[in-house]
N, C-alpha and C positions, 0 to 999 in steps of 0.2 A: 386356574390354568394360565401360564405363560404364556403371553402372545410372541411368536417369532419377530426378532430385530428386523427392522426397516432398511432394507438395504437400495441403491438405485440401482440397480440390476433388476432384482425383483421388481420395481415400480418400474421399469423399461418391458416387462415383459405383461405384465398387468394392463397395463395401458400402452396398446402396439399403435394406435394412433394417434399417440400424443405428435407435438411438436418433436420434442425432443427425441425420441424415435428413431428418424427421419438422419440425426444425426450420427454416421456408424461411428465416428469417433470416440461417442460415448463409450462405446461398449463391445468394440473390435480392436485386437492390440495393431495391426496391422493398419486399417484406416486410422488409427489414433496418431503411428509416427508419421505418414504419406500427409497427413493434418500440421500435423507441430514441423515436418520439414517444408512443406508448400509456405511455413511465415517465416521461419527463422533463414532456409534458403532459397527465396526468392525464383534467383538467377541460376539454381540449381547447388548441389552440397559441393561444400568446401571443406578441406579435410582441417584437422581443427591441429594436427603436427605439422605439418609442412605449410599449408594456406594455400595449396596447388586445389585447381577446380576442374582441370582436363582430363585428366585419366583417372578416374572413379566407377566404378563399377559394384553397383548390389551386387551381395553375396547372394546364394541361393540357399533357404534355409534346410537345412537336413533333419529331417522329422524322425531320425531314429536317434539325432543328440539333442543336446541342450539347443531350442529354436528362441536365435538372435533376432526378432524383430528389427527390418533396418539397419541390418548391419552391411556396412561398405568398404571398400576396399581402396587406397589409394596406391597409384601405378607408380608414383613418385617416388614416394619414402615407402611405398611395402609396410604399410601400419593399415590396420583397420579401426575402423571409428564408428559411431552410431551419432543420430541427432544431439544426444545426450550430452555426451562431452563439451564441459566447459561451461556449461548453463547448472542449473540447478538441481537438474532429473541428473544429475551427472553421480554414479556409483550407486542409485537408488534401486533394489529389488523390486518398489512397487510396481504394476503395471501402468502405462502411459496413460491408459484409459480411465484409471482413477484419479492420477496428477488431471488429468482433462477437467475431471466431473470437479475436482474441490476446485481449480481456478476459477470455474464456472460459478458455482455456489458461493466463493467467496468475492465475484463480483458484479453478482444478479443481488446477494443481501445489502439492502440498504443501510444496515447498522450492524452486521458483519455476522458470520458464523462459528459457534462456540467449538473449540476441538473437542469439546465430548460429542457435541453433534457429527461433528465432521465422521468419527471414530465409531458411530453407530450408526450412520448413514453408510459411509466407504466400507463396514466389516472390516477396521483394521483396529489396532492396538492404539490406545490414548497417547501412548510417547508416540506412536507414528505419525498420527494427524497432529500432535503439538508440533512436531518440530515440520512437518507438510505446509503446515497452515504460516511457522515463521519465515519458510523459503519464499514461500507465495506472496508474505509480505516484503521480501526485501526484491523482488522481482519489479512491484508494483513502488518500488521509488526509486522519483526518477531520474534525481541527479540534476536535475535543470538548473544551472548560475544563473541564464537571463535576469536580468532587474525585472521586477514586477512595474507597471505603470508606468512604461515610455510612452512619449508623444501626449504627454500633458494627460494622462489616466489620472481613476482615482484609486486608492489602496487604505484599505480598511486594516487597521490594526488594533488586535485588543489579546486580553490572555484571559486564559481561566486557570481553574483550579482542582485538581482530579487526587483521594488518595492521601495516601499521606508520605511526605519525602525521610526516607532514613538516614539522610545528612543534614538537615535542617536542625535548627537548635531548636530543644524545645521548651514550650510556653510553661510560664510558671507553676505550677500546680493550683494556683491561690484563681488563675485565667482561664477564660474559656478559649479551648485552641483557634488561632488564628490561619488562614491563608498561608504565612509563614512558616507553617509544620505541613503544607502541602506541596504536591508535586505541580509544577508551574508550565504551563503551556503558553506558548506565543504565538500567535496565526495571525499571517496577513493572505488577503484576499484580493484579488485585482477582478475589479470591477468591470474590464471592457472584456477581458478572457473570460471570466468566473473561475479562474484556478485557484488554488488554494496553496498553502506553503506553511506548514507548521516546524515548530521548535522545541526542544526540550530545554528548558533553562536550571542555573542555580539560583539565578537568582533575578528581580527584575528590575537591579538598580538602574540610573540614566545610563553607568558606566556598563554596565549586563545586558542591555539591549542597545546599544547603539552599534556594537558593529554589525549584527543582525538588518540592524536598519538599512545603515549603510551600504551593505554590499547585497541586497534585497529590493531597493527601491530604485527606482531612477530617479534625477533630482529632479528631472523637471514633472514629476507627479506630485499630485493634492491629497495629502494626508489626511485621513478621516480616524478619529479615534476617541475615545472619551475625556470626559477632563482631569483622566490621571494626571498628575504633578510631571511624570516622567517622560511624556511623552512632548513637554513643552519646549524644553533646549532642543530636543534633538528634531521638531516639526521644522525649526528655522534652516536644517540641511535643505529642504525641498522647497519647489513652486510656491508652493500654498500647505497652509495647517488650518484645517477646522475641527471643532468639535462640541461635542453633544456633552450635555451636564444630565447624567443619570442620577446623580443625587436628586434632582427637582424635578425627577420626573421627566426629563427630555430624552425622547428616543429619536425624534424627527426634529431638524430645522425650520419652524414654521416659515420661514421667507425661503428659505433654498432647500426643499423636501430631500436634493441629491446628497445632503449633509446627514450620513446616519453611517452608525454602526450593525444597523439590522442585518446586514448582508453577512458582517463575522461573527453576532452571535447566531444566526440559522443553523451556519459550519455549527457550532460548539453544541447547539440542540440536540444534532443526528449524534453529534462526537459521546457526548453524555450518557444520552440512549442507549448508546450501541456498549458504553464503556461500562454503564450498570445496570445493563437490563441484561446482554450477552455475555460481556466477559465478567465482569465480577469482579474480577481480582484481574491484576498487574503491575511486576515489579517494576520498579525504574530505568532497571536496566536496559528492560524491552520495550517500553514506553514507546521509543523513537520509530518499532518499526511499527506500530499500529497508529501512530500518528501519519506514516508513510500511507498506509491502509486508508485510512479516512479522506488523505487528500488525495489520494490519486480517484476513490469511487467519486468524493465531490466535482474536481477536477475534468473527470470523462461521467458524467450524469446526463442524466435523460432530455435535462432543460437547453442543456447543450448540444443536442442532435445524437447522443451516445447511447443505444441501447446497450441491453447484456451482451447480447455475442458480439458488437464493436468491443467491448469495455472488454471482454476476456480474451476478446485476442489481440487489444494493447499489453495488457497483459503478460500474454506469452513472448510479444518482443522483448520484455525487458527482462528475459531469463535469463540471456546470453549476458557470460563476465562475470555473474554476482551468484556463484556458487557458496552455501554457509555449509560449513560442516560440523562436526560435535567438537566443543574443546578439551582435548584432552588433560589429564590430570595433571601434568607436569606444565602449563602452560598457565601463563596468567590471563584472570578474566580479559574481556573485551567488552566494550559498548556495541 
């Protein structure tokens, strides 16, 4: 016998006293948009054609047509709008209440949630939750320029290795594959924030990571890094350069303990876990936005005073503007 798919609807009605419960927006489409419009408008809705805020008025839904959750009306330009427009939920059939539930899922999971999950939890179709779950990730980056470690910080920087790269030349037949024929991550860490800031590289010559550096660090920060070869010219940019020799076994500076890379590899533990325990697989293409994924849960985590529901409704701020939509056949890829 089949056991019936696990839906969060059903687990909200199974258990009337959970926490979750408690919240209608889970699982009311109506509290769902009065939720997503109380962050995204503040100071009350602004129409997303015109940017007028004074003469707006909810529609009233009419229950013998198609019922517009949210739907508004601007006095100005005479256009109607919903919270939707312009953010991400923007031309999406699913209900608000489900975009809610996977923002939520995807960042309460510490190592992130698989869109086959997502697709058997939500009772939606696999291409819905893949392409749900990339919205969610490009919501969740944040765009930040600031320099990492002003005011004399420290900044950890180190790379790993995920995968393997389909522009990378590859190793000789006669060799065992190298780093080289792998997809190349770069992450730096600021030590007095705990933010996190990763990269997707071709490559990691001096010349391939220095403007990374550059326009990433403050100068007057102490770079922490291992005794790769590359990271030696470009440490002289900054205050201070130290670093740890992992060949011999150094993780920790025995005279200055504050001298380690353990703070960027922690990031790259969760990063790893999450990349082949959950997802499995990931092209290059997409790389950059689950890198976005990784830094922004590191970035807003618990250590940092951040639970779930703070973290999912940083989250929802960063909807607005960074709408993805499918690309069409006639168009060339995009990163």
């Amino acid at each position: 016998m089949r056991c019936a798919a696990f839906s969060f609807d059903s687990f909200i009605t199974a258990w009337g006293d959970y926490t979750l419960c408690k919240r209608g927006y889970f699982h009311d489409e109506a509290a769902a948009f009065a939720f997503v419009e109380g962050i995204i408008w503040p100071q009350g809705p602004v129409c997303p054609h015109c940017g007028g805020c004074d003469r707006i008025n909810a529609i009233k839904p009419n229950p013998e047509k198609r019922v517009r959750f949210g739907l508004k009306h601007c006095g100005q330009c005479r256009k109607q709008f919903t919270v939707r427009m312009g953010t991400i939920f923007e031309e999406s059939k699913l209900p608000m209440t489900k975009w809610l539930q996977a923002i939520f899922l995807m960042c309460s999971s510490k190592k992130g949630v698989s869109a086959h999950q997502l697709h058997r939890t939500l009772e939606t179709t696999y291409k819905t939750a893949w392409f749900l779950a990339h919205r969610i990730r490009e919501a969740m980056r944040s765009g930040e320029l600031a320099p990492f470690g002003g005011n004399g910080g420290d900044v950890s920087a180190d790379e790993t290795f995920i995968g393997r790269d389909p522009d990378a030349r590859p190793t000789p037949s006669h060799a065992n594959p190298s780093w080289v024929e792998k997809m190349k991550v770069l992450t730096l860490v600021d030590h007095s924030t705990g933010r996190a800031r990763s990269f997707v590289v071709d490559t990691l010559s001096k010349a391939g990571i220095a403007p990374i550096l550059r326009a990433n660090i403050a100068h007057e920060t102490r770079l922490l890094t291992d005794e790769a070869p590359r990271y030696i010219t470009h440490g002289r940019m900054f205050a201070d350069h130290q670093s740890v020799n992992h060949a011999k076994d150094e993780y920790v500076r025995r005279d200055d303990p504050t001298i380690t890379t353990n703070t960027v590899e922690a990031y790259f533990s969760i990063f790893k876990r999450g990349m082949k325990g959950v997802y499995q697989h990931c092209a290059k293409k997409h790389l950059h936005r689950y890198m976005a994924e990784f830094d922004f849960r590191y970035s807003n985590r618990m250590a940092l005073g951040v639970d779930d529901q703070k973290r999912a409704q940083r989250a929802l701020l960063g909807v607005v503007g960074k709408r993805l939509t499918y690309r069409r056949t006639y168009e060339q890829p995009q990163a």
